[in-house]
N, C-alpha and C positions, 0 to 999 in steps of 0.2 A: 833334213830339217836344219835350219840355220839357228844360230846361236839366238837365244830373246834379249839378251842383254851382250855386249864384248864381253869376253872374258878380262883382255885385253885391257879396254878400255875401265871394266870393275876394278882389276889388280893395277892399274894405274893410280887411277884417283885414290885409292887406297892405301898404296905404297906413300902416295903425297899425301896423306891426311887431309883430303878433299872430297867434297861430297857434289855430284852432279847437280846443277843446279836451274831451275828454269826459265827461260827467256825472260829479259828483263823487260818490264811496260815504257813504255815511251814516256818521258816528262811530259807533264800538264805546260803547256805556252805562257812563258813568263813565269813558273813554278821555279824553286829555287833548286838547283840541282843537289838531288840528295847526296851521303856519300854512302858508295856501295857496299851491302855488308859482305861480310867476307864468309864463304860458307862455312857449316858445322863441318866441323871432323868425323871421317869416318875410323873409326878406333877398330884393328882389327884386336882381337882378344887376347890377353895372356896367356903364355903358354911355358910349362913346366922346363922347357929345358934350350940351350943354345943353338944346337946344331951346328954341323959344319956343311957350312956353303962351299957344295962340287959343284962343276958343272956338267949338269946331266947330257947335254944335249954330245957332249962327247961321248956320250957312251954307245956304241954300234946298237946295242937290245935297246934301249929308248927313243933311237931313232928310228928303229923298223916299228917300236909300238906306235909313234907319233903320226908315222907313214900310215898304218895300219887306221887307228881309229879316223885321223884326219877323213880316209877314204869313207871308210863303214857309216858314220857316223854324221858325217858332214862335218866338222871342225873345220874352221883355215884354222891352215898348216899354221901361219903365224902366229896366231894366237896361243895357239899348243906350246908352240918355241920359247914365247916370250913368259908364258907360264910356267915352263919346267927350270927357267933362268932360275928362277925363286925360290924351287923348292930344295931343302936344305936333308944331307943325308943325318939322319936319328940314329949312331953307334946304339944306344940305350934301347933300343927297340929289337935292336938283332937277339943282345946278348938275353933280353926275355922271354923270346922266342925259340931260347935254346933248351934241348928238351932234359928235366931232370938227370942230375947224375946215375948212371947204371946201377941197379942193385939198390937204390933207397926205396925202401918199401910204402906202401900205400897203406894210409890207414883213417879210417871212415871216423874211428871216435875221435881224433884229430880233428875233422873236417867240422863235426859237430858242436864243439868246444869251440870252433873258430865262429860257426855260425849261428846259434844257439843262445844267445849272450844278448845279457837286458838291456845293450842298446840298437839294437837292428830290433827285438823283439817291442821294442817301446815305440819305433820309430815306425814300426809296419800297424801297429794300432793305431796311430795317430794317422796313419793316410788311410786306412780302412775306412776309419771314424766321418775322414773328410771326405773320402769320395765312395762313400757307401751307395749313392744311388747308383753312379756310373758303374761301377762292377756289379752290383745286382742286372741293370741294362746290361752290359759285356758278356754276363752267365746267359742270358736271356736270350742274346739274340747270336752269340756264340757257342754257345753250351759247356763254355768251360769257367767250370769254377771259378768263386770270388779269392779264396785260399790261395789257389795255384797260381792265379795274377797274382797275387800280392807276395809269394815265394820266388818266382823267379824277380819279382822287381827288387828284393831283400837282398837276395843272391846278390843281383847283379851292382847294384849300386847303392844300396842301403836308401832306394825311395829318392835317386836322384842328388843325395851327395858326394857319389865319385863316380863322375861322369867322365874325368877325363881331359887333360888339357895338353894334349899333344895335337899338332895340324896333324889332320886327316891325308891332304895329300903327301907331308914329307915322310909319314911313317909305310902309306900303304905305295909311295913310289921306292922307299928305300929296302921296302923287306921285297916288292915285286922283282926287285934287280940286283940285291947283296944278300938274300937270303942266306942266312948260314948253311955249312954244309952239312947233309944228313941226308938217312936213306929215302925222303920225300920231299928232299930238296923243291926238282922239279914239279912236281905236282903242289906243292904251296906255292911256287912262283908264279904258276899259271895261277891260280887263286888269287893274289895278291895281285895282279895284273890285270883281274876280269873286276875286281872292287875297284881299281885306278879307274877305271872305265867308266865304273858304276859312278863313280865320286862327281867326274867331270858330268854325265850325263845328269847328276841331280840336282849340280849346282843350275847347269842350263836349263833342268826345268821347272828352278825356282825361283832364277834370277839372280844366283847370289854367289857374292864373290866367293870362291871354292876354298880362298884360306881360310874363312872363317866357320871355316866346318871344324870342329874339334870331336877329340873321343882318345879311345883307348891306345897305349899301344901299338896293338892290331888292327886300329881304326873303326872301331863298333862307337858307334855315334848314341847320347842318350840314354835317357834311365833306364830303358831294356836295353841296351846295348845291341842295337842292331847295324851290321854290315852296309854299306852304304845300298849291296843288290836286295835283300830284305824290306831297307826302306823306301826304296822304288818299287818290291812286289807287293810287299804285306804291309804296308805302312797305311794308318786309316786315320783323316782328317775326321776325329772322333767328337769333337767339340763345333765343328761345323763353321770354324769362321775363317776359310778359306787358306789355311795354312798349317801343312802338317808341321809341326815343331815335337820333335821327341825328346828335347833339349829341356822345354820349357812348360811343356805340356801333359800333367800328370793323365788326363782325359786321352790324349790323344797316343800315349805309351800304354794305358788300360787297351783301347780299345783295338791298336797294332798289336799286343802282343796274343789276345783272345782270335785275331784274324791271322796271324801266323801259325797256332796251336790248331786252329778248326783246319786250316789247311794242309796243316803235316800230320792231319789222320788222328785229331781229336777225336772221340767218340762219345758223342754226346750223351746216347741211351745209358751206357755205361756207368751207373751207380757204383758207392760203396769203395773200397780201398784202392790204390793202385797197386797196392802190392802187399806180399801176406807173407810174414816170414815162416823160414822153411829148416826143417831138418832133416840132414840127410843120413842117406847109413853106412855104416864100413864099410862094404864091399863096393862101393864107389863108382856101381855100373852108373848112375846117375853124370858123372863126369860128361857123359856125351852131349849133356842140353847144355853146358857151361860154356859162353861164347861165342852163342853164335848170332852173333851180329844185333841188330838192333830192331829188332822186331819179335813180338810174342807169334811163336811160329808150331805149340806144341797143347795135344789137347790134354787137360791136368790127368787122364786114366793114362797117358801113355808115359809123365814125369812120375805118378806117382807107382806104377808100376815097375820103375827103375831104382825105389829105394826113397822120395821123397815125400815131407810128410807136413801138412799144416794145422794145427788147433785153430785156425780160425774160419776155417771149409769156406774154401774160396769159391767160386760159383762155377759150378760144373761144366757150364757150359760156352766159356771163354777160352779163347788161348792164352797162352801164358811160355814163359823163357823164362832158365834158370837163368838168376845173375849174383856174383860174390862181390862182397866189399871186403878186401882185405882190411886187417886192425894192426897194421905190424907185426910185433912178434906174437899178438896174441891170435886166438880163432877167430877166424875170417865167418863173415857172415853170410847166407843165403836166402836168397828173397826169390820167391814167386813172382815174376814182373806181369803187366796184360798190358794190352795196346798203349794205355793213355800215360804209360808209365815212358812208353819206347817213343811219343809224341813230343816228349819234354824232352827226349833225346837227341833233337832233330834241332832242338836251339842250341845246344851243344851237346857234341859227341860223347859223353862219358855217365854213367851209371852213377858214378859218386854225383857229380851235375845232377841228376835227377832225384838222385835220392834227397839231397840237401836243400833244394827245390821244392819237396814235399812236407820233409819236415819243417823248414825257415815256417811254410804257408800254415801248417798245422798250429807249432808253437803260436802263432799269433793268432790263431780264431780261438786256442784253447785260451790263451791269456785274457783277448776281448772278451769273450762269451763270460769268462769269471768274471770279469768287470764288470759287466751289467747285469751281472744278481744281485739283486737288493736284498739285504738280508730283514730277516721275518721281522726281529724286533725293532725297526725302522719304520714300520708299516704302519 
């Protein structure tokens, strides 16, 4: 498949603050020759930081990827060239990708103080408020919760105010090839190399010049913050007018992020909590369900037969995995997970991720819901 637009020819005019422009009409005979105007500026966007200008195309790994996708892909090779001329490596990107100091403890009441707070909680009411039909549709025809959309968009970007203003390509071409070093080095570079892919293939097939794709850091684009391979899988033109925008499109990040969750093994039938906290007892056989992996994988008579214990009688007949939030130095907590809990986990990897996910979502319908009780003597 050939490029719809040059890439080429987009990062040209762009670089020159020129906008492609269409055949001019021929002067009317004896019409006074106009004078031509000069096109609008294409403005690529603001972006958080300098960079320093390599040049990649010297590097051996960037020119076997160039090689590579050219072939897979269809790219001319030139276009590829003249586009990695551009992209600038992001030191700031490495050094946030590096993974906490050893030995600093994790701790959940932290995390909730962080995200719990009356301005993410005011500002998740206010898009409830505004796009209450669309997530009621998204619950409907997704099956997942109004709440749980509206948590991870809290989480992620507080409803669309830090989305993010590093280029896409110079962060996910400079972590795919200067990755810092650690014991999964490799297996992030392969990562970051298959989203480089991703980037160029979304730009081509949306027509649009690839630097003006912005996002995170790690290059997660938009108010869910999705990878550039997520918004080519799971991405849903939810507003219907012919253009996925997760940038600009509150409708169309509801309706991606309820078609990523149904996909990664949302469970629709699945009423009632996603998880039920647990106590556990001294003798600590229970230790065995702790960790493993991300999926509710155990039936509750065989957790609770190891010493674990819930006052809120979780439903007998689901699986479920033990999971801990450590609190620092103080008691670490234990939570009964079920499927839709390991679902949220699949947009990121971490339990703390899901938990604060649930509550952000919680905090804000309990806040909504009191809002709109009228009280009696109003009546």
């Amino acid at each position: 498949m050939k490029l719809l637009t040059s890439l080429t020819l987009l990062c040209a005019l762009c670089a020159a603050g020129v906008a492609a422009a269409a055949p001019a009409k021929p002067a009317r005979h004896g019409a006074s020759k106009a004078t031509p105007k000069k096109p609008a500026p294409v403005k690529r966007p603001t972006i958080d930081y300098a960079g320093e200008q390599v040049n990649f195309l010297e590097w051996q790994a960037v020119r076997a990827f160039i090689d590579d996708v050219a072939l897979r892909q269809g790219f001319p090779r030139e276009e590829l060239e003249a586009l990695f001329r551009q992209i600038r490596y992001v030191d700031s990107a490495v050094q946030l990708v590096k993974p906490p100091p050893v030995g600093k403890p994790k701790n959940m009441n932290a995390v909730r103080a962080l995200m719990i707070e009356p301005v993410r909680i005011n500002a998740g009411i206010r898009f409830w408020n505004e796009h209450a039909e669309t997530l009621a549709r998204a619950e409907k025809e997704f099956g997942v919760p109004a709440e749980i959309i509206v948590g991870i968009l809290g989480v992620e970007t507080v409803y669309g105010r830090n989305t993010g203003r590093f280029r896409v390509l110079d962060v996910l071409t400079t972590l795919a090839f200067a990755y810092p070093e650690a014991p999964n080095q490799a297996a992030r570079m392969a990562f970051f190399r298959g989203e480089l892919e991703n980037t160029l293939l979304l730009a081509r097939k949306n027509a649009l010049d690839p630097f003006t794709l912005l996002g995170s850091f790690a290059g997660a684009i938009g108010m869910p913050q999705f990878m550039p391979g997520s918004v080519l899988a799971y991405g849903v033109d939810y507003d219907n007018d012919g253009n996925l925008d997760l940038r600009n499109s509150a409708v169309d990040a509801i309706g991606s992020i309820a078609h990523f969750l149904q996909q990664h093994g949302w469970q629709a039938n699945q009423t009632g909590p996603l998880v039920y906290l647990a106590h556990v007892a001294p003798e600590r056989e229970w230790e065995r369900f702790v960790g493993q992996g991300l999926a509710a994988k155990f039936t509750l008579q065989e957790i609770t037969a190891a010493g674990v214990a819930s006052a809120n009688r979780p439903p007998p007949e689901r699986l479920y995995s033990l999971i801990d939030l450590q609190n620092g130095a103080d008691a670490t907590e234990y939570w009964l997970a079920s499927d839709n809990f390991f679902a949220i986990t699949q947009y990121n990897r971490s339990y703390f991720y899901a938990m604060s996910v649930i509550e952000v979502g919680r905090a804000v319908k309990h806040n909504r819901d009191a809002a709109a009780v009228i009280p009696r003597e109003t009546l």
